[in-house]
Backbone as a printed PyTorch tensor [residue, N CA C, xyz], in Angstrom:
tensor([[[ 31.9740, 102.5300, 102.9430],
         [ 32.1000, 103.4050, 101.7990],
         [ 33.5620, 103.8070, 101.6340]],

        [[ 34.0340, 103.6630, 100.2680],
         [ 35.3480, 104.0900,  99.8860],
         [ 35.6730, 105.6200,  99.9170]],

        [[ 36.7550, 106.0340, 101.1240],
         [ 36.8580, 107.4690, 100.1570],
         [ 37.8650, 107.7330,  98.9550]],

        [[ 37.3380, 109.1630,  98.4220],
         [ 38.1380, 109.7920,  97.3130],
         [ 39.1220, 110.7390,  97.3150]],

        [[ 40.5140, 110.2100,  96.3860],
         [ 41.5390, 110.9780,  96.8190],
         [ 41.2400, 112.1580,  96.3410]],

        [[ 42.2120, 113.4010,  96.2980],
         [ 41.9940, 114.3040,  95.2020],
         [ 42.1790, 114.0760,  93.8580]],

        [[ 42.2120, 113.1260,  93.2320],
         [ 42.3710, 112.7380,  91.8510],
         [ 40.8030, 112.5310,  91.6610]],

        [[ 40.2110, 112.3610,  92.8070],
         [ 38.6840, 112.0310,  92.4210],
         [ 38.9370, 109.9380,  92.1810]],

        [[ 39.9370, 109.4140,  92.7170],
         [ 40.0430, 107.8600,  92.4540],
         [ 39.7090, 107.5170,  94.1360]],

        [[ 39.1960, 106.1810,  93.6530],
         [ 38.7030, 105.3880,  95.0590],
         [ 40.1790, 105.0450,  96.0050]],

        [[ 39.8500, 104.7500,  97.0240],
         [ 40.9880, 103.8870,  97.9660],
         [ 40.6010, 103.3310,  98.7010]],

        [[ 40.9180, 102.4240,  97.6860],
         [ 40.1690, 100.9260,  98.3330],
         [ 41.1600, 100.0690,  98.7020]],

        [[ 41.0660,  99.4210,  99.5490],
         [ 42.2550,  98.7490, 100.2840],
         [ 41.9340,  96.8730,  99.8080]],

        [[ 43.0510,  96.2690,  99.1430],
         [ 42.8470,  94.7130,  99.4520],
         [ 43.7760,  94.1050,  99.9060]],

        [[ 43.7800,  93.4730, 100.0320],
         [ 45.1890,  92.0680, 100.5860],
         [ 45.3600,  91.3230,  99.4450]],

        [[ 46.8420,  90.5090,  99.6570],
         [ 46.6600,  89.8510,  98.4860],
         [ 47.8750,  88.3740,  98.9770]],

        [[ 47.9720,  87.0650,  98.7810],
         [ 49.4600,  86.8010,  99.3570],
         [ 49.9770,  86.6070,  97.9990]],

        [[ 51.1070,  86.3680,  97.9560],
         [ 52.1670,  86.3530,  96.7670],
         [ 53.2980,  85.7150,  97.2280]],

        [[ 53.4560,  84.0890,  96.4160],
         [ 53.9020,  82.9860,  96.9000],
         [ 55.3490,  83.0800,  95.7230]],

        [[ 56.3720,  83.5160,  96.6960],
         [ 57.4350,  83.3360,  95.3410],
         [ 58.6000,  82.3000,  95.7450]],

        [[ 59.0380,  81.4890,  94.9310],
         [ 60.5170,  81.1350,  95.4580],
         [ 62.0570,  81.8280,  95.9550]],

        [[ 62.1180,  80.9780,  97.2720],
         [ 63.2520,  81.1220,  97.6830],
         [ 64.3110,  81.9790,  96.4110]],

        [[ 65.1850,  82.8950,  96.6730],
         [ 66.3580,  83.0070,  95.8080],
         [ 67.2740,  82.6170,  96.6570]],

        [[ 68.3810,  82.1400,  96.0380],
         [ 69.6480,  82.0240,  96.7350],
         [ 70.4660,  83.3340,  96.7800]],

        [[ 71.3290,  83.3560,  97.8280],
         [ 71.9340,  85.0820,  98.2640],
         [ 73.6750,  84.5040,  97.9080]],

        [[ 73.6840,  83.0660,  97.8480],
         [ 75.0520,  82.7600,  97.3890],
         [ 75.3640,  82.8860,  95.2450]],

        [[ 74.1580,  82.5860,  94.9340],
         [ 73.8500,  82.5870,  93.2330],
         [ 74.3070,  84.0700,  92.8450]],

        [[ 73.5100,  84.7380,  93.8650],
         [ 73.6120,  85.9730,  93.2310],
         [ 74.4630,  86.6970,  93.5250]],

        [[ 75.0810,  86.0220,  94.6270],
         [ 76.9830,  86.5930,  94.9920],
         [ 77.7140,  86.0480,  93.5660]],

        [[ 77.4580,  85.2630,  93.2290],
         [ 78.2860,  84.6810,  92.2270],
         [ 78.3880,  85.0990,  91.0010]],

        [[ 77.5690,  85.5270,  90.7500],
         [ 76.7130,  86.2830,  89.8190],
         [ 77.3480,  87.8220,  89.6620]],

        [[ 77.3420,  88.5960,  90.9610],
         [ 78.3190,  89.9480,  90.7020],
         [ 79.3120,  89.7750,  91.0200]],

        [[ 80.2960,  88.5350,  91.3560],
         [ 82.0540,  88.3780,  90.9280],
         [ 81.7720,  87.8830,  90.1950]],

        [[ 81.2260,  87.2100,  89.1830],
         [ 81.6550,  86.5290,  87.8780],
         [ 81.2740,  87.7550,  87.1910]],

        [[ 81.0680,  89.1170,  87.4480],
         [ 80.8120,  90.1630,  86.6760],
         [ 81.7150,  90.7410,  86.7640]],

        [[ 82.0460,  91.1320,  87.6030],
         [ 83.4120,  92.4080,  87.8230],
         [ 83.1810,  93.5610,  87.9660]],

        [[ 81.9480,  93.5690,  88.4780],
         [ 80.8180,  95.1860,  88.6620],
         [ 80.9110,  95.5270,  87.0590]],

        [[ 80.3980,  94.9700,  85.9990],
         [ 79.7500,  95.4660,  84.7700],
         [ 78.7410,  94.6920,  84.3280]],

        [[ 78.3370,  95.5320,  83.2970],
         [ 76.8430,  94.9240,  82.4670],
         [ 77.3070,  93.8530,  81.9100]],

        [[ 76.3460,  92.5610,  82.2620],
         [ 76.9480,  91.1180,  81.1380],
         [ 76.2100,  90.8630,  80.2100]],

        [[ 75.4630,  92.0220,  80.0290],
         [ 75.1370,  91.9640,  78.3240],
         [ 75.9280,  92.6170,  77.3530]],

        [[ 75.8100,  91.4330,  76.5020],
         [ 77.3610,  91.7220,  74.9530],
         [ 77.0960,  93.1570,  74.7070]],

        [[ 75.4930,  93.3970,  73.9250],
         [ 75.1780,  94.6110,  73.7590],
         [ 74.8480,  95.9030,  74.2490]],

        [[ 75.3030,  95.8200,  75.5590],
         [ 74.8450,  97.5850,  76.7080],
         [ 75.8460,  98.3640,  75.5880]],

        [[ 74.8500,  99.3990,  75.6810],
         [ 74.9840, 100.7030,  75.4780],
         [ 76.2390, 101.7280,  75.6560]],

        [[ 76.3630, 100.9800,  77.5900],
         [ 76.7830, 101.7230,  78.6130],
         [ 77.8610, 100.5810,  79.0240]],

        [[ 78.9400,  99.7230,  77.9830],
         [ 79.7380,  99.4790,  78.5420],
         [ 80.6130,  99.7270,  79.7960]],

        [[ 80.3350, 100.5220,  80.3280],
         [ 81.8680, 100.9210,  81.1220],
         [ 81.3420, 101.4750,  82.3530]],

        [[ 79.6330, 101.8450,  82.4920],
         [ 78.9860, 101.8330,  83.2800],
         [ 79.4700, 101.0540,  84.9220]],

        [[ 79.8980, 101.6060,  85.7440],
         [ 80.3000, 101.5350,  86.9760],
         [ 79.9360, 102.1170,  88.0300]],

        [[ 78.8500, 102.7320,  88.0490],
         [ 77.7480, 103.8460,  89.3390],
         [ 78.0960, 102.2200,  90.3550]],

        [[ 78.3010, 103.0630,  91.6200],
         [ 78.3500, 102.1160,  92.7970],
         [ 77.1820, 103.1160,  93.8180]],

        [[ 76.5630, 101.9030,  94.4270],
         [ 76.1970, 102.8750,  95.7060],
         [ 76.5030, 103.4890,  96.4990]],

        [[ 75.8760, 103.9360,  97.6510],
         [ 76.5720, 104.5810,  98.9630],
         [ 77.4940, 103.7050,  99.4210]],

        [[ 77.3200, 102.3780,  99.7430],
         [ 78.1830, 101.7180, 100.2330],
         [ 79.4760, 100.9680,  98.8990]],

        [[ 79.5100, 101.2690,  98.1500],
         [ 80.4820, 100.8490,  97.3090],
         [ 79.9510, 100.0140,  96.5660]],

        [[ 78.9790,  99.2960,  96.6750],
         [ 78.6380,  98.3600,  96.0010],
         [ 78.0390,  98.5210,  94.6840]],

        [[ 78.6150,  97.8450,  93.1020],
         [ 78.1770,  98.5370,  91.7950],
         [ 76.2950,  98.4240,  91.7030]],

        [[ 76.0780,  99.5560,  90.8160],
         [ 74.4670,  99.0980,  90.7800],
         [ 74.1720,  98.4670,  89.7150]],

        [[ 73.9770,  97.3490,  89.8330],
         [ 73.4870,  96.5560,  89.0350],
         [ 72.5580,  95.6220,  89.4190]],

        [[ 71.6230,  95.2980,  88.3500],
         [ 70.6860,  93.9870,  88.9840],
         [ 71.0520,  92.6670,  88.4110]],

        [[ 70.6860,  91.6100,  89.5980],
         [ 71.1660,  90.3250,  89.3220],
         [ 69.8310,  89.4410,  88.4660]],

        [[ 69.5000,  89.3760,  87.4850],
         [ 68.2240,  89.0130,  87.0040],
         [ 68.5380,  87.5870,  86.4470]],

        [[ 67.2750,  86.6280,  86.6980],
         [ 67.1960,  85.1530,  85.7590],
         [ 66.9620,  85.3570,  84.4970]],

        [[ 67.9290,  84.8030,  83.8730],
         [ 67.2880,  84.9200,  82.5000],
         [ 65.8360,  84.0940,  81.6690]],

        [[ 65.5750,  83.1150,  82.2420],
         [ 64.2820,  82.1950,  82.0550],
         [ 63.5330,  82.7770,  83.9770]],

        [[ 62.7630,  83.2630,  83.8370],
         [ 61.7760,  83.4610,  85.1480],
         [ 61.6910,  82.5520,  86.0800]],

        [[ 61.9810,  82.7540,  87.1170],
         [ 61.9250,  81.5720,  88.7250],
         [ 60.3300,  81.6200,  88.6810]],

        [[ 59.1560,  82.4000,  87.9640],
         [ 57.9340,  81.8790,  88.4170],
         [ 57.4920,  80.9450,  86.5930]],

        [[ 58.2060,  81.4160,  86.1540],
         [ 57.9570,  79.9190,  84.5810],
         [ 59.5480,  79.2680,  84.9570]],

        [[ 59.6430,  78.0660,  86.4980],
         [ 60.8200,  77.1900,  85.9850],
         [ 61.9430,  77.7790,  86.0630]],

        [[ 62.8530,  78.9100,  85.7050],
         [ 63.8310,  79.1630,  85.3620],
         [ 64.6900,  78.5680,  86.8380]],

        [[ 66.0240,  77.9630,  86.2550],
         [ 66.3340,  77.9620,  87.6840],
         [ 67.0780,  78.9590,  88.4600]],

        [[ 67.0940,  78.7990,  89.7070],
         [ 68.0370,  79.9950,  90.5190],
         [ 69.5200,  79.3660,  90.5790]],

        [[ 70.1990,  79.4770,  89.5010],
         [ 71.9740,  78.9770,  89.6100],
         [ 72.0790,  79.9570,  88.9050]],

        [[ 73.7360,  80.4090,  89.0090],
         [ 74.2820,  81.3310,  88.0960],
         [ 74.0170,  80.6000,  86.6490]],

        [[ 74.0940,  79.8710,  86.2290],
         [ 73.6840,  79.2310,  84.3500],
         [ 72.9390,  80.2900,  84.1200]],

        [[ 71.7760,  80.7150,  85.1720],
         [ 70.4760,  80.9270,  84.5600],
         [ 70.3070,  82.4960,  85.3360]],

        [[ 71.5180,  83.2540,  85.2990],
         [ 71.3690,  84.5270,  86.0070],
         [ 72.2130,  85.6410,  85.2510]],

        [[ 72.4150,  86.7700,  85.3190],
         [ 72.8270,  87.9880,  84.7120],
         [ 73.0130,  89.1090,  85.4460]],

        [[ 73.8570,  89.5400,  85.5970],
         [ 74.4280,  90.9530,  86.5340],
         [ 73.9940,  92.0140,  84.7940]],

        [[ 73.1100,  92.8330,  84.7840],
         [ 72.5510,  93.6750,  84.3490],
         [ 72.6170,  95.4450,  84.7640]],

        [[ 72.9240,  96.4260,  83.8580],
         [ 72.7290,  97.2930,  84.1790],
         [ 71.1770,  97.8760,  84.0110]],

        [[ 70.7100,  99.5490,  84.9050],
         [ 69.6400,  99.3580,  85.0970],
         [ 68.7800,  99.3950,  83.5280]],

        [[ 69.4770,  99.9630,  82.5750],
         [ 69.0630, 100.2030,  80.9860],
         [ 69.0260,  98.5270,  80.7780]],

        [[ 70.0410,  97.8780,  80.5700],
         [ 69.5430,  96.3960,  80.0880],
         [ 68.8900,  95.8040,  80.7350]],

        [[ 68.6800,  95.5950,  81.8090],
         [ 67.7250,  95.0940,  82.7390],
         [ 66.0580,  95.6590,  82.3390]],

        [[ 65.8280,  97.1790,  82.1800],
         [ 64.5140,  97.5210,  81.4960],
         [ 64.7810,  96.9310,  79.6560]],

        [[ 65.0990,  97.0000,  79.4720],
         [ 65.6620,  96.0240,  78.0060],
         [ 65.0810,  94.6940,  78.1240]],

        [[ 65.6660,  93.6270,  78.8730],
         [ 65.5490,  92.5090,  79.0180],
         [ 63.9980,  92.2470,  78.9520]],

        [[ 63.4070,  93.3750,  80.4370],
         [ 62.0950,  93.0230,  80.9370],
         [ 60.9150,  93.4910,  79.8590]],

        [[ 60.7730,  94.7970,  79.2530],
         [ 60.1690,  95.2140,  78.3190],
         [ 60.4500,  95.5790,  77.1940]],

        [[ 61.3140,  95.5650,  76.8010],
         [ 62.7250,  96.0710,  75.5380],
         [ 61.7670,  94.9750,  74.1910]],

        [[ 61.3170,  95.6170,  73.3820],
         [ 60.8800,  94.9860,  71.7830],
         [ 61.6130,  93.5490,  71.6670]],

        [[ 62.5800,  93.9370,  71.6100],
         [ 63.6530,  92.9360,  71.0640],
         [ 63.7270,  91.8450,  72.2670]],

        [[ 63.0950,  91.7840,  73.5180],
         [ 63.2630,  90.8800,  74.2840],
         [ 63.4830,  89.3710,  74.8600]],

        [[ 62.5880,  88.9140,  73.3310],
         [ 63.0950,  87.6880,  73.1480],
         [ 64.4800,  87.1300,  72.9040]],

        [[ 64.9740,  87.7900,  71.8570],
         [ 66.2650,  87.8610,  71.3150],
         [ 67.1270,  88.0420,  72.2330]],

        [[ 67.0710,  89.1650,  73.1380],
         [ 68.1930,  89.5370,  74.3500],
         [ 68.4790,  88.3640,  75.1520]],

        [[ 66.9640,  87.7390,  75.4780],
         [ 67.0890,  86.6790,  76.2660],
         [ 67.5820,  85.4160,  75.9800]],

        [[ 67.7140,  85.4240,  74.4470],
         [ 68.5240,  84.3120,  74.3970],
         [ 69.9510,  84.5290,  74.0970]],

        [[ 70.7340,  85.7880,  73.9730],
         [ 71.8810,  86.2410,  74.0830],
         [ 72.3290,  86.6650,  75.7660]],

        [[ 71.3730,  86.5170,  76.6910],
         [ 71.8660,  86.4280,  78.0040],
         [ 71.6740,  84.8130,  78.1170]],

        [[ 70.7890,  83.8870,  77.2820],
         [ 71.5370,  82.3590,  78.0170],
         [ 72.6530,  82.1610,  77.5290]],

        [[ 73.1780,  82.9040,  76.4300],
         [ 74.4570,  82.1520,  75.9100],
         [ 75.1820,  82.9200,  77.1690]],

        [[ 75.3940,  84.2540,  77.6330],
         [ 76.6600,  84.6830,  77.9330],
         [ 76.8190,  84.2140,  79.6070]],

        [[ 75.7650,  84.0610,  80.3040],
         [ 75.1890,  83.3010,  81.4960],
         [ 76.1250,  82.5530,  81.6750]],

        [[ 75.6370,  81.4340,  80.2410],
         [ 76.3080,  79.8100,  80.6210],
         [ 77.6260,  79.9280,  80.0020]],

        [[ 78.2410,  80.4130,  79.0270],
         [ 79.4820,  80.5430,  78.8560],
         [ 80.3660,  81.4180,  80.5510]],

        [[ 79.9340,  82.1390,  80.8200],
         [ 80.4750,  82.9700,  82.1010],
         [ 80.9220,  81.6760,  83.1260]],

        [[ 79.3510,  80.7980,  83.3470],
         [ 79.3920,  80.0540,  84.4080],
         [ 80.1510,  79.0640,  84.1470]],

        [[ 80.3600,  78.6030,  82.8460],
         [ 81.5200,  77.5770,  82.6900],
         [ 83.0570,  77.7640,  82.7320]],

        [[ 82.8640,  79.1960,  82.0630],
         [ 84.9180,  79.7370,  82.3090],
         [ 85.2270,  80.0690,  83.6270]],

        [[ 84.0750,  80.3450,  84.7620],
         [ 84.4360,  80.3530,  86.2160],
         [ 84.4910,  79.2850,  86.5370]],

        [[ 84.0270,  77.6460,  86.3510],
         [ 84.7390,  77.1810,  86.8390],
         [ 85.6560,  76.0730,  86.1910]],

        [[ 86.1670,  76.5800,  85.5890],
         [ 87.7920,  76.5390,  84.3070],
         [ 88.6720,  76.7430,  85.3690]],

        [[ 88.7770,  77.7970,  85.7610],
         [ 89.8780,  79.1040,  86.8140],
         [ 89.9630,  77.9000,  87.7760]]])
């Protein structure tokens, strides 16, 4: 028999496994120096946005722009140093389609002028 929290909801316990791909830890190094600790979306809000953590490091997320579980691949082409507003943008944001195809352009333009240098 399940017990009940004080919400009066069950707690019920399941298992579950959850099979994801490998990421690479070098992509996504690449990914926040080809950023420069900022948002690499054209349109943030919060240009200038620079919150670092405790340890110095900027907060930002490194997100695929096409999904590693639909295909997308794990290379910088197909990645984005995001702040945490564009990043909820990207993922649920109306306009999401659209964003996402203004993060493949700036992705693959990024990943090609890095290696220009």
């Amino acid at each position: 028999m399940n017990a009940l929290d004080s919400m009066g909801s069950v707690n019920a316990r399941r298992s579950s496994t959850i099979n994801r791909r490998q990421r690479s830890a070098r992509a996504r190094a690449a990914v926040l120096a080809r950023s420069g600790g900022l948002c690499e979306n054209p349109e943030c809000t919060s240009p200038g946005f620079q919150a670092v953590t405790d340890v110095g490091e900027p907060i930002l997320e490194v997100d695929h722009v096409h999904d590693l579980e639909l295909d997308g691949a794990d290379h910088p082409v197909n990645m984005v140093a995001l702040c945490p507003n564009c990043h909820a943008l990207k993922t649920r944001g109306m306009d999401r389609d659209a964003l996402r195809e203004a993060l493949a352009r700036v992705a693959r333009e990024r990943h090609l002028a890095a290696w220009q240098t």
